[in-house]
N, C-alpha and C positions, 0 to 999 in steps of 0.2 A: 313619499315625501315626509319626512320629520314634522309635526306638529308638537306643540308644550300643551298641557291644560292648565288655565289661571282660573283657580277660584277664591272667589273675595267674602270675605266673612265679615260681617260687620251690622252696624246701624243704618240709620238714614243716610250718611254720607256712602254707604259702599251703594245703596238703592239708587242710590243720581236723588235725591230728592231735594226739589228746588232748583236743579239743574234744567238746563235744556236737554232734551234726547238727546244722548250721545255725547254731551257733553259733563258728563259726573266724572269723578275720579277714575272710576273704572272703566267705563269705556276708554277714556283717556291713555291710561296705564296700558292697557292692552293693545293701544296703537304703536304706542312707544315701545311696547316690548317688541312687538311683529318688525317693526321698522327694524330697532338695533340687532337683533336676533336672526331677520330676516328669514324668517319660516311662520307660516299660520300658527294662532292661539285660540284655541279654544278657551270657550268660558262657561263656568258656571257661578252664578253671582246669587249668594246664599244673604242675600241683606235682606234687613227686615226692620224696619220704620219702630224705633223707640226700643230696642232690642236695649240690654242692660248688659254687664259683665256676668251679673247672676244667669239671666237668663243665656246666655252664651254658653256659660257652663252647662246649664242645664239640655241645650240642646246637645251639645257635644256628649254630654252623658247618656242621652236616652233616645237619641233619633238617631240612629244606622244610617242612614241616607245620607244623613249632615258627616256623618265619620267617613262616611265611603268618600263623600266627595272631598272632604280635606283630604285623606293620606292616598287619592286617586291624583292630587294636585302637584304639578314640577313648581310652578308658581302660587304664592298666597300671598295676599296682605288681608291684614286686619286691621280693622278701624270700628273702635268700639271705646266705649267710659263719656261719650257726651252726654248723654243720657241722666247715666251716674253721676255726673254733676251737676245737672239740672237738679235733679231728685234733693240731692244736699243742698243747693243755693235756696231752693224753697224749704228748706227745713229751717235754714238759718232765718230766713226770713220769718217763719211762724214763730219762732223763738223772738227773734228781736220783738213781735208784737207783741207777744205774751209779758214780756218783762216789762215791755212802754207801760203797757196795761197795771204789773204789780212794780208799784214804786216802791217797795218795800226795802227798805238797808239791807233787811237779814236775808233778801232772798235769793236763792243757792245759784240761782241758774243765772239770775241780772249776775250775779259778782263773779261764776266763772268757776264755783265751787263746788262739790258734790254738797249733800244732806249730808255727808257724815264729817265732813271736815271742820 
């Protein structure tokens, strides 16, 4: 019998996290493919809770295991950059308090400016 292998790369959302069992994206997607496709899927679900685009790279560059299983996959989704913008939304925010903090006219970063402009 034909089977597909689906592997899911990704962040907290390809883990199911916050999900019910079996209820995350990817189990999900997996039922849906088996159904429409109508033959078994296999899975191998490579997520990993606060995963970054850096760090994604980084695994695809230097863990074999992570590489086997992508180009061993008929099926992939990726779901990955939550993270990465969390990471930014709290940068903006340390910045917006830094500037609350210098009231300063001249200062580069309140008005949006480098230091050399």
């Amino acid at each position: 019998m034909m089977s597909y292998q689906y592997t899911a790369i990704g962040d907290s959302l390809t883990t199911g996290f916050g999900a019910l069992p079996g209820n995350g994206f990817v189990p999900v997607y997996r039922r849906m493919a088996e159904a429409r496709l109508r033959t078994p899927i296999r899975l191998t679900n490579l997520g990993i809770n606060g995963l970054t685009t850096d760090g994604l790279e980084q695994r695809l560059k230097a863990d074999y295991n992570f590489r086997l299983a992508v180009s061993d996959a008929d099926l992939i989704t990726i779901s990955i950059g939550g993270n990465d913008l969390i990471k930014a939304v709290r940068r903006q925010a340390a910045v917006r308090v830094i500037c609350h903090r210098c009231s300063r006219k001249r200062c580069a970063i309140a008005n949006g400016t480098s230091a050399t402009s």
